[in-house]
C-alpha positions as a printed Julia matrix, in Angstrom:
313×3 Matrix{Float64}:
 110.57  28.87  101.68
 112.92  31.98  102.41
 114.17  32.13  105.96
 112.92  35.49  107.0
 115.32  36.64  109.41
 119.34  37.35  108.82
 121.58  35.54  111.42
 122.66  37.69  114.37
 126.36  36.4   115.82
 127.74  36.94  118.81
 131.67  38.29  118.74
 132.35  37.23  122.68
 134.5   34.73  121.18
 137.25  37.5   119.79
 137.17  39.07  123.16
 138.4   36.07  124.68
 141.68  34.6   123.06
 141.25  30.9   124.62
 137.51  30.79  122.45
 138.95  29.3   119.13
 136.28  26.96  118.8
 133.76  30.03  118.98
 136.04  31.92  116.67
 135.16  29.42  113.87
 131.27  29.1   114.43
 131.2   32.96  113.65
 133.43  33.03  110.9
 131.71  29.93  109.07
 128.18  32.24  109.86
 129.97  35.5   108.83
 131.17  33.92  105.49
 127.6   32.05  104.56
 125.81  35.7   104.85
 128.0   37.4   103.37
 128.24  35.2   100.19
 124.89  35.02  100.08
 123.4   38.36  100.29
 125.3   40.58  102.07
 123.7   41.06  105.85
 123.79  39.83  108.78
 123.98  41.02  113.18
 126.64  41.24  115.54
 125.8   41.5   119.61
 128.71  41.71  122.11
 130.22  44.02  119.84
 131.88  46.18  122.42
 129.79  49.52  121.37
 128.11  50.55  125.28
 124.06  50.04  124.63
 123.82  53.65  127.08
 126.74  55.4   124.44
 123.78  54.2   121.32
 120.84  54.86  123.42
 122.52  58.49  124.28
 123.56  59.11  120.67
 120.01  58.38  119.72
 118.79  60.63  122.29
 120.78  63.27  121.58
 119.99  62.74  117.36
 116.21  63.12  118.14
 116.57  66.19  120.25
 118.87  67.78  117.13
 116.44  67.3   115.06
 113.19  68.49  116.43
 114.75  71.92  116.4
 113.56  74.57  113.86
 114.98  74.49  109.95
 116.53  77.82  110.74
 118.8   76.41  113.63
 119.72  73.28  112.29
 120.88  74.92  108.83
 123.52  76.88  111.23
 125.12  73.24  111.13
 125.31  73.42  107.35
 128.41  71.83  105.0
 131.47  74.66  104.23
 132.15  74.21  100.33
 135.0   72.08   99.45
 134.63  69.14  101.5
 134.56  65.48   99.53
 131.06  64.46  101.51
 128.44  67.11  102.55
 129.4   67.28  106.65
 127.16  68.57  108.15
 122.88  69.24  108.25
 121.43  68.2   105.01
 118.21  67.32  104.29
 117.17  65.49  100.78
 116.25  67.15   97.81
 112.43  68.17   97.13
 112.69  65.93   93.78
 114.43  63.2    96.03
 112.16  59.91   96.27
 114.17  59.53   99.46
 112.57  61.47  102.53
 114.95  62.19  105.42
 117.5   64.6   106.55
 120.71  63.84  108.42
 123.99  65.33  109.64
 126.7   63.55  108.43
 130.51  63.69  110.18
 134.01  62.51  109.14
 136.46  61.63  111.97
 137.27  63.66  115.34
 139.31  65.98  114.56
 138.42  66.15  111.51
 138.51  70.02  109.81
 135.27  69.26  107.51
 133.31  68.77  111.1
 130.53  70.75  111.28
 128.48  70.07  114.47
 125.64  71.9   116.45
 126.33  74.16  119.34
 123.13  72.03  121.01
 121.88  70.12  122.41
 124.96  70.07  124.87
 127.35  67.41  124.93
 126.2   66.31  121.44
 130.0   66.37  119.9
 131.66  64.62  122.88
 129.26  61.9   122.43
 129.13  61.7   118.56
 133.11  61.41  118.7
 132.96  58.81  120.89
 130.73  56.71  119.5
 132.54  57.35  116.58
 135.32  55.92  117.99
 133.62  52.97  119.09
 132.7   52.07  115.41
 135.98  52.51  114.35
 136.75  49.83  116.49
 134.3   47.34  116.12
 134.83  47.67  112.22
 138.23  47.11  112.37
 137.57  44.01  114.1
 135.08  43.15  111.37
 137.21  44.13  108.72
 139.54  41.52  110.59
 136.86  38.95  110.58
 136.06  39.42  106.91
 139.54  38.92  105.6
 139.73  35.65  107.37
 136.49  35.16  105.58
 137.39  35.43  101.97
 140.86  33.79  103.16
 143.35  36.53  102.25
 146.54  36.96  104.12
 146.32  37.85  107.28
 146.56  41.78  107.7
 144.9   42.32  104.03
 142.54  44.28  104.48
 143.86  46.15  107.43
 147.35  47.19  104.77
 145.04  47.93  102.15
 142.22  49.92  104.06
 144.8   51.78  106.15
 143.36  55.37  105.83
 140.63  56.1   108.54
 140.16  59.62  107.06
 137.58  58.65  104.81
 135.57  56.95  107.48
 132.03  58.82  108.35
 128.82  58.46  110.29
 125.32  59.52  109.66
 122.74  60.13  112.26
 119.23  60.58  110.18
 115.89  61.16  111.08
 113.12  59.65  107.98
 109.86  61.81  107.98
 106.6   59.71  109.09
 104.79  57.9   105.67
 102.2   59.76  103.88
  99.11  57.65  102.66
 101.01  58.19   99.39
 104.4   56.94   99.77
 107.03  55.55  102.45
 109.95  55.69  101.16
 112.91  56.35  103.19
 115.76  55.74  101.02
 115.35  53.49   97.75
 116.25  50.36   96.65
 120.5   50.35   96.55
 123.55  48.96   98.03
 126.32  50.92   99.48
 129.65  52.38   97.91
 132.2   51.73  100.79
 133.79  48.53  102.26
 131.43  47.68  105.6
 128.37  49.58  106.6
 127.03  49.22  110.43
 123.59  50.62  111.66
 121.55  50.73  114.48
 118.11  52.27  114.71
 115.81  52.92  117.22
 112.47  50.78  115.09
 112.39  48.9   112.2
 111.55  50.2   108.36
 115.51  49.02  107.0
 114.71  46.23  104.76
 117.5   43.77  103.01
 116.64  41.69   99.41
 117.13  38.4   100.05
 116.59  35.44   97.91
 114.79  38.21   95.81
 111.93  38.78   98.96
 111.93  41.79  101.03
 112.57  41.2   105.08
 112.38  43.5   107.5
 115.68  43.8   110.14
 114.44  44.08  113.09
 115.62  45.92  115.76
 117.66  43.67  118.56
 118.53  46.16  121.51
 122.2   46.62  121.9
 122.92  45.05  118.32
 124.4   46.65  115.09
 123.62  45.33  112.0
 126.47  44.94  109.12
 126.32  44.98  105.45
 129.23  44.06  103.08
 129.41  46.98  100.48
 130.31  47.66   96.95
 134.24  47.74   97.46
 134.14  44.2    99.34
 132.11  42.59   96.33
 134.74  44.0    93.7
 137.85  43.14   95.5
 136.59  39.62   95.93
 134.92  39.44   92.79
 131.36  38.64   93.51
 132.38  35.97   96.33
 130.69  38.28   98.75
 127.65  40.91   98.17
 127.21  43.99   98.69
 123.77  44.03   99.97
 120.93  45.32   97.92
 118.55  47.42  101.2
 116.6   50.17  101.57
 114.68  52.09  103.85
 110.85  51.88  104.36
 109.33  55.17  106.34
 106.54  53.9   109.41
 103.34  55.31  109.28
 102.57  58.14  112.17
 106.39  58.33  113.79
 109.43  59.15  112.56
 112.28  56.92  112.58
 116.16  57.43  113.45
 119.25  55.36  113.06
 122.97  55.77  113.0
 125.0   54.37  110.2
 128.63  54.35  110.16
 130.7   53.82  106.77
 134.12  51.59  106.65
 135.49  53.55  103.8
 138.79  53.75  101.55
 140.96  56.62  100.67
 139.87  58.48   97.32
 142.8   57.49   95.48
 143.01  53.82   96.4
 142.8   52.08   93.09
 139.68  49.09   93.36
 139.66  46.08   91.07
 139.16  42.06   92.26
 142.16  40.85   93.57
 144.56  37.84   91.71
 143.01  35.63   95.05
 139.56  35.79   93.4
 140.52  35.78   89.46
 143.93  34.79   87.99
 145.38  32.47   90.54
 141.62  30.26   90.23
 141.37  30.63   86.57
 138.23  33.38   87.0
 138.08  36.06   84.99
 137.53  39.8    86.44
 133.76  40.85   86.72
 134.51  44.48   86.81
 137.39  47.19   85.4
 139.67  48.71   87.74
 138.58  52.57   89.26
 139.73  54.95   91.32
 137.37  55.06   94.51
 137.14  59.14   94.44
 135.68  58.7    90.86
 132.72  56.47   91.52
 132.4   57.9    95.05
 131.92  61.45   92.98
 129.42  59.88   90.29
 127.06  58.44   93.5
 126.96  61.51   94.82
 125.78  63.14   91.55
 122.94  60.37   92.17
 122.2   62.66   95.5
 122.84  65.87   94.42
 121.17  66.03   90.82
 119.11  62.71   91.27
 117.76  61.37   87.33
 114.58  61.61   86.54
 115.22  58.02   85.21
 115.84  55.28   88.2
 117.93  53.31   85.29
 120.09  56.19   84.96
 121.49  55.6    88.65
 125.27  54.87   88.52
 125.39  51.56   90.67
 128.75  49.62   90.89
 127.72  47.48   87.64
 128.88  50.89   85.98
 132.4   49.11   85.8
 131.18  45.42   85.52
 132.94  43.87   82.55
 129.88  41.99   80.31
């Protein structure tokens, strides 16, 4: 019988150097969900619960205003992700719109005049999810048992970091789909949303993640699974719409500079005698081929590049 529920672990421990013991428990949990499909909780994370609660607040109130005013908060041309208001396609099975931003300070920023305070508190949120991921990213490493600092060396450029407020339209007695069936392209994805409708693949049955208040939930995405070879997942999710509401959440991308090269690491192939399970990229070029998947989505769901585009048979 699957267990329907993904673990949710506590990170007190790394806030308190003299918890080593603790330290352990949520690494051995960390490095069970991750190898296994790709999910899993963290409470005690550091984020304030009234900084998410006020994000979300703020999200909402963005996004009940007219088309006309929110498209005043539209992407300039020549940025490498669409920051700003978007909202999906009209051929796009996914139904939501969102305004996506890169860094503070960041020049491809593109925020709303209202409601007031709304960039003061998306920056500093975003700089609370910096923070927690670069604990995680800490976490992880010890996971997969690199040298310490891995990650941290190799992931060194926080200008391709971004966050995504969204807002998914309420289900029609046709369809609920809020975003298909896919698994992200960065290192470590963390959301929190104010009700349920994300949904993780596990043991090849759908469960629901349900909301926990105060907690973010963490997925392991496609440049994790590829740097360790398939040892961990990147998890396979998507997003089902609720019927008669709409539904918000924040997600916030661990990314890697466009010109880091990606392929598994000697750790997880030639120093055990594996072979590689996918060819070497650079991240800009499959970042720029999922984005084609948004932009000019295929009127055949095979046709999706996913990250088996460079698996070696």
């Amino acid at each position: 019988m699957v267990n329907t529920s993904i673990p949710t672990v506590d990170l007190s421990p790394f806030f308190n150097e003299r918890d080593e013991d603790g330290r352990k428990k949520v690494t051995e949990i960390i490095t069970h969900a991750c190898s296994e499909y790709g999910f899993f909780q963290i409470v005690n994370h550091g984020v304030p619960l009234s900084l998410m609660n006020k994000a979300l607040e703020l999200s909402k109130t963005f996004f009940e205003y007219s088309e006309e005013e929110k498209l005043k908060s539209s992407p300039n041309d020549g940025t490498p992700l669409p920051a700003g208001y978007n909202v999906q396609p009209k051929n796009s099975a996914d139904k939501n719109e969102y305004l996506l931003m890169f860094p503070p300070g960041s020049n491809f920023n593109v925020y709303p005049n209202d409601p007031q305070d709304f960039r003061k508190v998306m920056e500093e949120i975003f700089s609370h999810f910096t923070k927690v991921a670069f604990l995680v990213e800490i976490i992880v490493n010890d996971c997969l048992g690199l040298p310490p600092k891995f990650l941290e060396e190799y992931n060194n450029d926080r200008s391709w970091d971004f966050m995504v407020a969204l807002r998914y339209f309420p289900a029609t007695e046709k369809e609920n789909n809020g975003i298909s069936e896919h698994q992200d392209g960065n290192c470590i994805t963390f959301v929190f949303q104010d009700k349920e409708g994300l949904e993780v693949l596990k043991n090849g049955v759908w469960i629901p993640v349900l909301p926990i208040e105060g907690s973010l939930i963490v997925n392991i995405a496609d440049v994790i699974q590829v740097l360790s070879n398939n040892k961990f997942k990147s998890a396979t999710h998507r997003v089902v719409r609720p019927e008669g509401t709409t539904r918000h959440s924040f997600a916030f991308f661990n990314n890697i500079e466009g010109n880091k090269w990606v392929e598994p690491l000697p750790q997880f192939t030639k120093e055990i005698g594996e072979p590689a399970k996918y060819k070497g990229f650079f991240y800009k070029d499959y970042q720029m081929l999922r984005m084609r998947n948004k932009t000019h989505p295929p009127s055949n769901p095979e046709d999706i590049i996913h990250i088996t585009h460079y698996a070696i048979p």
